[in-house]
Backbone as a printed PyTorch tensor [residue, N CA C, xyz], in Angstrom:
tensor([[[-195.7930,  163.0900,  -49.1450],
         [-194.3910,  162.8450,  -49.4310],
         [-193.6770,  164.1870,  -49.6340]],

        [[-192.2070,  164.7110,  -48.9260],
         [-191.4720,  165.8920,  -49.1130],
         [-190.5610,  165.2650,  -50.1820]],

        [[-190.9900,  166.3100,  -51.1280],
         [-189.6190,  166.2930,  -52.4390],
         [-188.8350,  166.7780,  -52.4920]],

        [[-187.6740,  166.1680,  -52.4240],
         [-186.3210,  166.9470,  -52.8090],
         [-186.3080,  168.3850,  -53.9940]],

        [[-185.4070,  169.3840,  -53.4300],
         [-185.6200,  169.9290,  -54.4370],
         [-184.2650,  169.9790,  -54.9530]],

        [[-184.3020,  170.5380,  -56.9090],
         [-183.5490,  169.4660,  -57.5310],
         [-181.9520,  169.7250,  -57.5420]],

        [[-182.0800,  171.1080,  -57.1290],
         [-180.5810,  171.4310,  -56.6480],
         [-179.8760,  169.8750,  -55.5250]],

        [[-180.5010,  169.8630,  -54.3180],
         [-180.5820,  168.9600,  -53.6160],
         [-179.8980,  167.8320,  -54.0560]],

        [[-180.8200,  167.0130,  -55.5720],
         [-180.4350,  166.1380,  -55.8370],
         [-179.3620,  166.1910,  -56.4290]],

        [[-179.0420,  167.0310,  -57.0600],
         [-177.1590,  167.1820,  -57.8130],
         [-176.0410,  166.8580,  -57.0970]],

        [[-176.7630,  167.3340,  -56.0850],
         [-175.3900,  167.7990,  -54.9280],
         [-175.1790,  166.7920,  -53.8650]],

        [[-176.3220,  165.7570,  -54.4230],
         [-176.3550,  164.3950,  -53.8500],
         [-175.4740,  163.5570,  -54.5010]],

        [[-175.7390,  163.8410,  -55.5830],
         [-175.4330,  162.7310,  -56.6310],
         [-173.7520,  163.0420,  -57.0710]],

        [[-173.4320,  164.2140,  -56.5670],
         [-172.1080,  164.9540,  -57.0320],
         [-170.9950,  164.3040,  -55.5690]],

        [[-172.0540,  164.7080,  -54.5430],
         [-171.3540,  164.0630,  -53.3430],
         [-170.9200,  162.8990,  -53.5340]],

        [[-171.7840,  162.1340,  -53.9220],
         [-171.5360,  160.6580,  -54.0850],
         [-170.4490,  160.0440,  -55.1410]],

        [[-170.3130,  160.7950,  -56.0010],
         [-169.4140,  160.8710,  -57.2090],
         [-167.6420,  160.9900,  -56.4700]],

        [[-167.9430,  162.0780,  -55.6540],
         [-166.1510,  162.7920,  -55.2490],
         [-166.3120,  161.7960,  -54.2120]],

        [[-167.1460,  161.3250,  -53.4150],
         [-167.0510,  160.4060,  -51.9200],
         [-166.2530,  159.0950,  -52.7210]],

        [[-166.5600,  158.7950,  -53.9260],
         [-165.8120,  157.0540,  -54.3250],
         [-164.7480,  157.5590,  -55.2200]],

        [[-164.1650,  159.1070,  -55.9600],
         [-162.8750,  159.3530,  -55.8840],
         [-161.9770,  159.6490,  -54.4050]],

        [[-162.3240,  160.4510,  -53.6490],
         [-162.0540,  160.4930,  -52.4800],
         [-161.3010,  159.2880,  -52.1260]],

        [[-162.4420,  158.5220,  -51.7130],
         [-161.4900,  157.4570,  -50.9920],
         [-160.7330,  156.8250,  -51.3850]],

        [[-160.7470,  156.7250,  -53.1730],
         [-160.1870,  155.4460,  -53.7730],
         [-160.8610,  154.3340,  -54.3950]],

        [[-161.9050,  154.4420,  -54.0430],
         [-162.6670,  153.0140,  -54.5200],
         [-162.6270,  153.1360,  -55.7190]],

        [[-162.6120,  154.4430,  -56.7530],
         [-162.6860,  155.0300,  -57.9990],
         [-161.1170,  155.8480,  -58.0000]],

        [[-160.3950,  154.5760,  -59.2070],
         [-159.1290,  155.2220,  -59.4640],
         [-158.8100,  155.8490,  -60.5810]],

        [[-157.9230,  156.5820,  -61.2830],
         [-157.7830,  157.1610,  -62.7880],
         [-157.1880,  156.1740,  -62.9580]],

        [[-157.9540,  155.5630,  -64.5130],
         [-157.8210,  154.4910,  -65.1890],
         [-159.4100,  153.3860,  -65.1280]],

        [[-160.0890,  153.3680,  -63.9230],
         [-160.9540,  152.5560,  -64.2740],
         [-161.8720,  153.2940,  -64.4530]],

        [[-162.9310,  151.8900,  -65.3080],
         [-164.4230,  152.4940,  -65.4090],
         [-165.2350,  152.8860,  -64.6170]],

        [[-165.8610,  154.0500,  -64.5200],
         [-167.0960,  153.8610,  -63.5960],
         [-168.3710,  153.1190,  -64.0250]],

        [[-168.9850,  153.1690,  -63.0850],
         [-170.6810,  152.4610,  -63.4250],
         [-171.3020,  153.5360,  -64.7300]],

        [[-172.0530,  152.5150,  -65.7400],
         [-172.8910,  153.5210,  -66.1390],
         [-173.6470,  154.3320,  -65.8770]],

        [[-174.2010,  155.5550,  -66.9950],
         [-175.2690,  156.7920,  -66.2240],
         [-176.5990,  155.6000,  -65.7650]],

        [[-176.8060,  154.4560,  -66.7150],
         [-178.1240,  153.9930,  -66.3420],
         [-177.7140,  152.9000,  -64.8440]],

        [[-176.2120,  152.9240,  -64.6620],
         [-176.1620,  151.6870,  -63.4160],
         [-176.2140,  153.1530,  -62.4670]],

        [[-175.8900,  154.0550,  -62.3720],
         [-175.8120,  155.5260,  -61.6540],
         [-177.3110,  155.8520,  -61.2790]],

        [[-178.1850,  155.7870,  -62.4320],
         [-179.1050,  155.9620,  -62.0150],
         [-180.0400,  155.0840,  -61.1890]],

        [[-179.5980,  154.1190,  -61.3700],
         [-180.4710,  152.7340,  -60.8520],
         [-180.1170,  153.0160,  -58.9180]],

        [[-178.5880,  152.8480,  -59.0190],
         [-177.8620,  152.8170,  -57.3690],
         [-178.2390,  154.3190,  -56.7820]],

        [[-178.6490,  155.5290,  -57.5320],
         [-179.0350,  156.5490,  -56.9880],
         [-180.0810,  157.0850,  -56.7610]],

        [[-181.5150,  155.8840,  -57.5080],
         [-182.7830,  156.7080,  -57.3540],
         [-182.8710,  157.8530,  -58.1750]],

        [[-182.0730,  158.4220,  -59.0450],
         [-182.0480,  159.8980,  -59.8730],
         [-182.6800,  159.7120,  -61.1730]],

        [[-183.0880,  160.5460,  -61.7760],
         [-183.1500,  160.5250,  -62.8990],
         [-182.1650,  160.6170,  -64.0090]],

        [[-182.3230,  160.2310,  -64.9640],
         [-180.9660,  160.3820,  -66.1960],
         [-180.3670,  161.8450,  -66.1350]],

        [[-181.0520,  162.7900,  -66.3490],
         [-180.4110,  163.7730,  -66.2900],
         [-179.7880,  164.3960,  -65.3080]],

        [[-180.3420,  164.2510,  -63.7870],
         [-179.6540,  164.5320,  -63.0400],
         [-178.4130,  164.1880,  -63.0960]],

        [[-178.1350,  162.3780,  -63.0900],
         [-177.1500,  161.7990,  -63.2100],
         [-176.2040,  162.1470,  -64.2280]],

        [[-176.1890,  162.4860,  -65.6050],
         [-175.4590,  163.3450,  -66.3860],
         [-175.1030,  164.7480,  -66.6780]],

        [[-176.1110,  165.7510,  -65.7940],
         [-175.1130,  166.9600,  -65.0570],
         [-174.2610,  166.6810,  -64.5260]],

        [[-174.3430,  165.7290,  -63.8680],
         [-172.8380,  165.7030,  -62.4740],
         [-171.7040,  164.8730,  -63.6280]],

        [[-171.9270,  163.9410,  -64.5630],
         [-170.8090,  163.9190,  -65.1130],
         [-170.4870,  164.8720,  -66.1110]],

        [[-171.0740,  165.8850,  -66.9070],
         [-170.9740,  167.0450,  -67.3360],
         [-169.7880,  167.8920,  -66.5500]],

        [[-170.1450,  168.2920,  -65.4080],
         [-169.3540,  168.8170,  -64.6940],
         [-168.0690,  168.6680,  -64.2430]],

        [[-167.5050,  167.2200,  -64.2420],
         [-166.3270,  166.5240,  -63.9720],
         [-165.6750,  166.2090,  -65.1600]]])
């Protein structure tokens, strides 16, 4: 099995974050999914998943 390395995964998980502001699907004012529904729909681990909201 090739493992991601973990930069990789941030920048996955960050993509994915600005891709559902981007379009709209994610507006200011609503909730997003939790870190644990984030982590579930992303395969990531917790922490990955809470750098990227750290960052935003």
């Amino acid at each position: 099995m090739i493992k991601t390395a973990p930069q990789a995964l941030y920048r996955r998980a960050k993509d994915f974050v600005q891709s559902k502001l981007r379009t709209g699907e994610w507006t200011p004012g609503d909730l997003i999914p939790s870190e644990n529904r984030l982590v579930q729909e992303l395969g990531m681990s917790r922490m990955t998943v809470n750098r990227v909201a750290r960052t935003h």
